[in-house]
N, C-alpha and C positions, 0 to 999 in steps of 0.2 A: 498535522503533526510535523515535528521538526525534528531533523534528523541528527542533530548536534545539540549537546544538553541545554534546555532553556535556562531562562532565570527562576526563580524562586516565584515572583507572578507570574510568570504564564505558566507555572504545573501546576498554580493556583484554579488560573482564568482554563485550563487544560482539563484541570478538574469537574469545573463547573460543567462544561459542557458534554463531559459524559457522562455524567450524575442525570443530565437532564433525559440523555438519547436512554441512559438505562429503565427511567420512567414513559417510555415509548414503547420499551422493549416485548414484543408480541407473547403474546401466550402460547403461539406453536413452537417456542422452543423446547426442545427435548432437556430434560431433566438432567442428566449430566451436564450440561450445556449450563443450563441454568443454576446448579449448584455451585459453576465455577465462577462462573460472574459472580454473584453473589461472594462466595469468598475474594476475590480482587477485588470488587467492591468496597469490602470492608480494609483493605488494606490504603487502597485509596482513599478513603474517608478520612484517614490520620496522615496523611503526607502531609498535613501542616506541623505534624511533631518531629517528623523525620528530616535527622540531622544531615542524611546522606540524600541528595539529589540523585545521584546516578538510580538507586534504589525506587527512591518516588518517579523518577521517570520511567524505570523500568516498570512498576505497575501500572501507572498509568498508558504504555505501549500495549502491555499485555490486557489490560480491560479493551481497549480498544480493538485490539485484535479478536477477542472474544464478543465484541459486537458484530465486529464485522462478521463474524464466523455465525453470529445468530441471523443477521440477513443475507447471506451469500456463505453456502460451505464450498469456497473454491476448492478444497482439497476434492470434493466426491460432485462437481457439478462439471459438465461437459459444454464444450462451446457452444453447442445446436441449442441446449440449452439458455445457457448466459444469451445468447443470440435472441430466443424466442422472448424470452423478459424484454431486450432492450425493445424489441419491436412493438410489443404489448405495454410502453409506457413503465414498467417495474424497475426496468436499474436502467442508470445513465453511465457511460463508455468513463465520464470523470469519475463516476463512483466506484466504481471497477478499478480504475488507476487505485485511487487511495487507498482501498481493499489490497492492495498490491503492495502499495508505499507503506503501509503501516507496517503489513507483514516480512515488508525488509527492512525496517528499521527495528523492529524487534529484532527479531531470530537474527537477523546478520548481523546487527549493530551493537545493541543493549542487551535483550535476554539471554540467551543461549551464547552470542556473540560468535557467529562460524565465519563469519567475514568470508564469506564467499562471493561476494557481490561488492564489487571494486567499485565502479561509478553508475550513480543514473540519470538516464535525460531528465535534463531538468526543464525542458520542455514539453514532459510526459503529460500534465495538468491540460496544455493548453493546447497540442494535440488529442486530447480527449476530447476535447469544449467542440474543439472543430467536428469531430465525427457524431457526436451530439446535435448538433448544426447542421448536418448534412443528414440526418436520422430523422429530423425531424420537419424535414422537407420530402423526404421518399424511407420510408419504413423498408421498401424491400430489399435496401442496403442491409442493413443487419442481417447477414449472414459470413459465412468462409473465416477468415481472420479478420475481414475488417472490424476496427475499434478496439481489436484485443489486444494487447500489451505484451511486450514477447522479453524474456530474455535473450542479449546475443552475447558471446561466449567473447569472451575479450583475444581472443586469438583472431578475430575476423574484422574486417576494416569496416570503419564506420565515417561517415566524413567528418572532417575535425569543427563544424558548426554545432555538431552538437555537443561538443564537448567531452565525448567519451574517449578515451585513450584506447590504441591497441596495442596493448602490453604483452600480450602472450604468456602471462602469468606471470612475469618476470620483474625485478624491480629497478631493473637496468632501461628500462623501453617503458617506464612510467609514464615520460612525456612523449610518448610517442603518438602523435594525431595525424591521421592519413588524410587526403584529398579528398575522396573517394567512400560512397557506399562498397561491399559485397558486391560483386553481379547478382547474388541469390535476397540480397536485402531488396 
């Protein structure tokens, strides 16, 4: 997904491909769950008539996030948890990222819009791939926090390679990129 509004083809080619994962979609989903897709679904069906973009791509965030939500309920799943799947071959540390990225590019960005979340490593994907990589050389890594994705609170210094500012909420200290991780990062 992308986090600034596509073209007119990619909420096309956007579409396409979770039309497909909705035809994957497992039977253990619980019924509210699956009522709602189903309704998004059908709103995404017609995004080729919708004259407003912003609109079609907010459907199509929100079906996605309701996929996500049918293989992974990060709201009620606890890391020992998420941990015991990675270990058992079930979720990969990148799928977990994007489960993440979707859900903030929804609710912060397009659906709800609470802009609570100023910047993200955009290195998060490929930081993922690596702890994947190392998972799948020694399983008994997947435990504690490793591979889990963290928010940090933009008041806390992060080193300026990654490209996150520490702003301190403020839009005076926008560009402000420190040398330096936390001691506690």
């Amino acid at each position: 997904m992308l986090r600034k509004l596509p073209t007119r083809n990619k909420l096309l080619q956007l579409k396409e491909e979770l039309l497909l994962q909705c035809q994957g979609l497992s039977c253990s989903v619980n019924q509210k769950l699956a009522q709602e897709i189903t309704l998004v679904k059908n709103k995404v069906l017609a995004i080729e008539y919708m004259s407003n973009k912003q609109e079609a791509y907010e459907n199509i965030l929100h079906l996605q996030v309701l996929l996500d939500k049918a293989l992974l309920d990060v709201d009620n799943t606890d890391i020992s948890t998420i941990q015991m799947l990675v270990r058992q071959g079930k979720l990969r540390y990148k799928k977990l990222v994007e489960i993440f990225l979707h859900r903030i590019y929804y609710y912060n960005d397009v659906g709800i819009g609470i802009n609570a979340i100023r910047a993200v490593n955009e290195f998060a994907l490929e930081e993922a791939e690596k702890c994947d990589e190392a998972i799948a050389k020694n399983k008994e890594l997947a435990q504690g926090l490793f591979g889990i994705p963290i928010l940090v609170k933009d008041n806390i210094e992060t080193e300026s390679a990654l490209g996150l500012p520490t702003t301190t909420g403020s839009i005076a200290f926008a560009k402000n990129y420190t040398e330096q991780d936390a001691v506690f990062l």
